[in-house]
N, C-alpha and C positions, 0 to 999 in steps of 0.2 A: 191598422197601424196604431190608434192611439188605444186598442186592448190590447196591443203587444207590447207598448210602452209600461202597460199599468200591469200588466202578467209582469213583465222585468223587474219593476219596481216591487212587488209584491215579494218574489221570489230573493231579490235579493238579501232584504233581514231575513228571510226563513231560512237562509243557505246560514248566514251567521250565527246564529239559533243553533244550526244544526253545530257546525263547527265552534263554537264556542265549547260547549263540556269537554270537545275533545283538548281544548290548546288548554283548557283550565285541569283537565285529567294529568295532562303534560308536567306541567307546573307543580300541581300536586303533589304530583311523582317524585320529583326533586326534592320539594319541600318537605315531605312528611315520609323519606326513605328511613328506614330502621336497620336499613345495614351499611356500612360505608366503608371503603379503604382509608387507609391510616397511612399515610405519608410518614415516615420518620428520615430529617435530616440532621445527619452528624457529624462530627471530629474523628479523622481518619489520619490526624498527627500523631498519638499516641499507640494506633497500631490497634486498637481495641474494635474499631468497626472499617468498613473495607467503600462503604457511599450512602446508597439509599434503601433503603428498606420500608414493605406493603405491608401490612397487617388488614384483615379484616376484622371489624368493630361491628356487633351487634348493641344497636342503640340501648334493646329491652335490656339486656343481660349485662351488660356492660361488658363481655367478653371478649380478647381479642385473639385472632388463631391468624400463623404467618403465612403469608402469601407468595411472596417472592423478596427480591432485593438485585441493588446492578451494583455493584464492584466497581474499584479502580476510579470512583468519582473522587479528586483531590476534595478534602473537606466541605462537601456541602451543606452549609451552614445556615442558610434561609431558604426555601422554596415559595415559591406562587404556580400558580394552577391556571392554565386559560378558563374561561368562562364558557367552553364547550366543554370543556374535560379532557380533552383529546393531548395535550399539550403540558407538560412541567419545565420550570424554567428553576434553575438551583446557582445561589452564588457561589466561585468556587474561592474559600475566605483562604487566601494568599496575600503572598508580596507580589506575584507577577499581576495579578488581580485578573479574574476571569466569569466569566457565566457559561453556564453551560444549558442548550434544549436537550429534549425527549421527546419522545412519544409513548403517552401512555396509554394501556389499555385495563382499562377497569376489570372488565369481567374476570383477567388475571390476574392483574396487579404488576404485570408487566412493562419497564422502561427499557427504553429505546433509544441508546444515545443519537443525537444528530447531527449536531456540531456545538462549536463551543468561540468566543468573542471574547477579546480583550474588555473590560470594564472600565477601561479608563484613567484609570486608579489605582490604589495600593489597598487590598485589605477590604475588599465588598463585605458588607455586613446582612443587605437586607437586600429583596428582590420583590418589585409590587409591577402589577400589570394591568392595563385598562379593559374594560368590558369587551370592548370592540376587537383585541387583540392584536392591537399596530403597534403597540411600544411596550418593554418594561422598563423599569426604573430602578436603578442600581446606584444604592447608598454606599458608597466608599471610604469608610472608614477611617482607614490606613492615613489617605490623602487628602479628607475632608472635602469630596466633592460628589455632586449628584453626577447620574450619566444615562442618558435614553438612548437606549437602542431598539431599533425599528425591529418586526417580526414579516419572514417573511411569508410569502401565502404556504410555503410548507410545517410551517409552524419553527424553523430555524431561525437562527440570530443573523442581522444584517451587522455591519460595522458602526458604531456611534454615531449620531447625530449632529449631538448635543452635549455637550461636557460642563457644567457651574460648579467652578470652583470657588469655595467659601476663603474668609479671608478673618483673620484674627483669631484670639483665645481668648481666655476669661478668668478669673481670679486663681483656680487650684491651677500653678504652674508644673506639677507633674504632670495632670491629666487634661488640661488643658491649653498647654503650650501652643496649638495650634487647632483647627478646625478639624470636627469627627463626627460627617455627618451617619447618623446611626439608622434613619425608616423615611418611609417615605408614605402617603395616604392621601387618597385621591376621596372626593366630595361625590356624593353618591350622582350627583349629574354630571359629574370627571371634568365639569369646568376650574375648578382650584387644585390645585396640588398643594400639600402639606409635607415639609421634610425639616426632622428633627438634627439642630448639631450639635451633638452632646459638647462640644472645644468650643462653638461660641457661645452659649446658652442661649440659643433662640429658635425659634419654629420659623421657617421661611416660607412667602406665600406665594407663591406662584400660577399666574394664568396658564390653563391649557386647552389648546387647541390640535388635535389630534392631524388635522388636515395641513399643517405644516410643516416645512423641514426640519427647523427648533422650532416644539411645538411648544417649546416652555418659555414664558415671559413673568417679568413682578408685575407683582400686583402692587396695589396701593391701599393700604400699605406692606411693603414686600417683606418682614417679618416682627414678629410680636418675642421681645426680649426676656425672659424670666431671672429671680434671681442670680447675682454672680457664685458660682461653685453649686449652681444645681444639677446639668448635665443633664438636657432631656435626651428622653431614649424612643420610649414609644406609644405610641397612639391611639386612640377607639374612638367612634362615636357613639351617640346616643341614636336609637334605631331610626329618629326621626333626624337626625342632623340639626340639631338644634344646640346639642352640645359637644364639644370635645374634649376628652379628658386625654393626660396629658401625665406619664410616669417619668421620674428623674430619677437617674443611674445614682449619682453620688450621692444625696439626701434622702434618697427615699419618699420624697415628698409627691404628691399627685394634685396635678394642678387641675380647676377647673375651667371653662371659658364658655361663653355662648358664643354661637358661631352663623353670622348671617351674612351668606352671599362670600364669603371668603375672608368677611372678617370677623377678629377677634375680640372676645371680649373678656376680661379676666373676674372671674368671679366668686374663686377660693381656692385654699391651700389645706389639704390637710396631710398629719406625718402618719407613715405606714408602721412607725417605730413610736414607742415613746425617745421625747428629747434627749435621755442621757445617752439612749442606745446610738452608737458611733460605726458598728462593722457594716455598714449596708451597701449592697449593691443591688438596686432596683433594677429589674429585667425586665417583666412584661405585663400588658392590662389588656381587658377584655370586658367589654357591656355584655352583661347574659341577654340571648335573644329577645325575653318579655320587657327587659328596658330597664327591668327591679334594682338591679344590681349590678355595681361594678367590681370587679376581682383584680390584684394588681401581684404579682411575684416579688418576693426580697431573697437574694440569694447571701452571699456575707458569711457571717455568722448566725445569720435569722431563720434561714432555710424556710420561709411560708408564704402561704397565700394571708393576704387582706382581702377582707370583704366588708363592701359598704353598701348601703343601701341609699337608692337613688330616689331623690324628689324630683316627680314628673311633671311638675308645675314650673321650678326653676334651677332644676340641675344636681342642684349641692347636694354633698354626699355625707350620711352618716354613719358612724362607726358599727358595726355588725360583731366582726369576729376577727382572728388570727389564727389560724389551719396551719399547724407545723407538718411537713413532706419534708421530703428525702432531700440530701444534699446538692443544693446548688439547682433553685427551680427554673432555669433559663425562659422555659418558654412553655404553653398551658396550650388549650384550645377547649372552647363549650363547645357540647353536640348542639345542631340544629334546634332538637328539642326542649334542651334546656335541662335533661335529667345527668348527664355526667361533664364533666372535666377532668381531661387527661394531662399529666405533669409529665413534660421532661426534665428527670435530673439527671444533670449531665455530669456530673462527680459522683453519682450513686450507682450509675450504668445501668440507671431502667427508665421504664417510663410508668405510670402508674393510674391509676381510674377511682374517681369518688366520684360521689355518688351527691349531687343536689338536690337542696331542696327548697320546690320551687316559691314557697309560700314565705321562706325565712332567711333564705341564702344562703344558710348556713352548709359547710359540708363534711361528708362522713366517709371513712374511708371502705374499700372492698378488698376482696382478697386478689384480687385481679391485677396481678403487676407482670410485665416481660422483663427480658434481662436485653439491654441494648448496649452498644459503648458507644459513650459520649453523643446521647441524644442531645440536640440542641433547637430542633425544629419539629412542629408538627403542622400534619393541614390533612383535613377529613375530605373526601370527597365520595357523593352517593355512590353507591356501588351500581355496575350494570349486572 
């Protein structure tokens, strides 16, 4: 008996030994894929594209060659992706305000409609989804309110949960008359929620607990207020979660904050413009995977990426460069790796591939552009 114990006990690290390489082979697989689907979500008000469209993306080459596409999707305008891959969730950016599932299959790049939920709202802007797969979260624009809805085991939309509705606006009376909340970013252990409102200028903080009917509660403190007429948009962390940076639509301004346990700390301001420059409309930010650098979009009259480089000791960001892209850079995405970033411009009707570099930030362009109308979203996912 007591060398059957000590055979079990032996055996059991050697069984994880064995299976270790394999769950870390897994892993890898994901992490260091070099070919992936290209999600494209766009504007199907102007008649120029018909829903969602697959591209495959060769990391090395920067190449992309099309795959498939699903019609007939009313404007989907932000996508999120389940954390198995099996599953896309697409806001449908209306006045009746909607979301819509899929099912998708990698190896084709084929979607699957599955059904589709009221948002709660007027005007969904953004669609974000927890690791676990039980809720997405749908930024409502139109109406200036968040809204979770539950997923069901089919990968389908249940009916709202949850609905917070923001309340007030903030100095610019055209664009701020009322509350518009714009994203939403959940804390890499999905205990805080983060969502931006561009109508009242503030980040709101909220508790979340996945295992509840409203799984969303404030925090304390329930949000961190920025200048009046700044208009936050959208959000990244720092790879470590130790900072959150923080892009504003009307200024162009990119704020920085340290961020512990859900709360914020405000720690700099810097313009993506010089002062006198007035046409901006800030759209999107993203920390490159090695943590170096932050990249942020100005569409406007500015048509470019900023790039800053990041101090990994305490955040702050310095000035690098300014990369003029095609008209109207709505939305970006870095690969995995760290060697390309693809632009959708969404007034140019393409999407487009530069080429980074990893040591400087700096980026360069390639001949590699498709012809889309009115991209407005992207999101990579490994290819099978």
């Amino acid at each position: 008996m007591n060398c059957f114990k000590k055979c079990r006990k032996q055996a059991v690290p050697f069984l994880a030994m064995l299976l270790l390489p394999l769950i870390g082979l897994s892993q890898k697989t994901i992490t260091s894929s070099k070919t992936f689907d290209l999600l494209i979500g766009t504007y199907t008000r102007t008649n120029e594209s018909k829903g969602i469209l697959v591209y495959r993306f060769d990391d090395e080459s920067g190449k992309m060659t099309y795959l498939n596409q699903i019609d007939g999707v009313e404007n989907p305008a932000f996508l999120t992706v389940s954390n198995d891959l099996k599953f896309v969730y697409a806001v449908n950016s209306n006045k009746v305000g909607e979301v819509s599932s899929f099912k998708f299959d990698r190896s084709t790049g084929k979607l699957e409609f599955i059904n589709k939920q009221s948002s709660s709202g007027v005007g969904p802007a953004h669609v974000a989804i927890d690791r676990d797969g039980k809720n997405v979260f749908v930024s409502n624009y139109g109406s200036g309110s968040l809204t979770v809805l539950p997923i069901n085991g089919d990968g389908s939309l249940a009916q709202a949960s949850q609905t917070i509705q923001d309340e007030g606006g903030s100095a610019n009376k055209l664009r701020q008359e009322g509350p518009h909340v714009h994203s939403a970013l959940l804390s890499k252990n999905e205990k805080i929620l983060f969502y931006a409102d561009l109508g009242t200028d503030k980040i709101n903080i909220y508790n979340y607990d996945s295992s509840k009917k409203m799984p969303l509660t404030p925090a304390g403190p329930a949000f961190e207020s920025v200048q009046p007429g700044n208009g936050p948009r959208h959000m990244d962390f720092s790879p470590d979660q130790k900072y959150l940076y923080l892009v504003q639509e009307m200024t162009a301004i990119v704020n920085v904050y340290s961020c512990n346990n859900g709360k914020l700390t405000f720690l700099q301001s810097v313009n993506m413009m010089p002062e006198a420059f007035t046409e901006n409309s800030a759209a999107d930010i993203h920390v490159s995977p090695n943590g170096l650098f932050l990249y942020a979009s100005n569409r406007g009259n500015a048509n470019n990426i900023v790039a800053y480089a990041i101090n990994r000791k305490n955040g702050r960001l310095t000035f690098v460069e300014r990369y003029n892209v095609d008209k109207t850079p709505r939305n970006f995405v870095i690969t995995p790796s760290g060697n390309f970033m693809l632009v959708a411009a969404q007034d140019a009707n393409n999407v487009s591939v530069y080429k980074i570099n990893k040591a400087t930030g700096k980026l360069t362009g390639t001949s590699v552009k498709i012809d889309v109308g009115q991209p407005v979203c992207l999101k990579l996912v490994p290819a099978e």
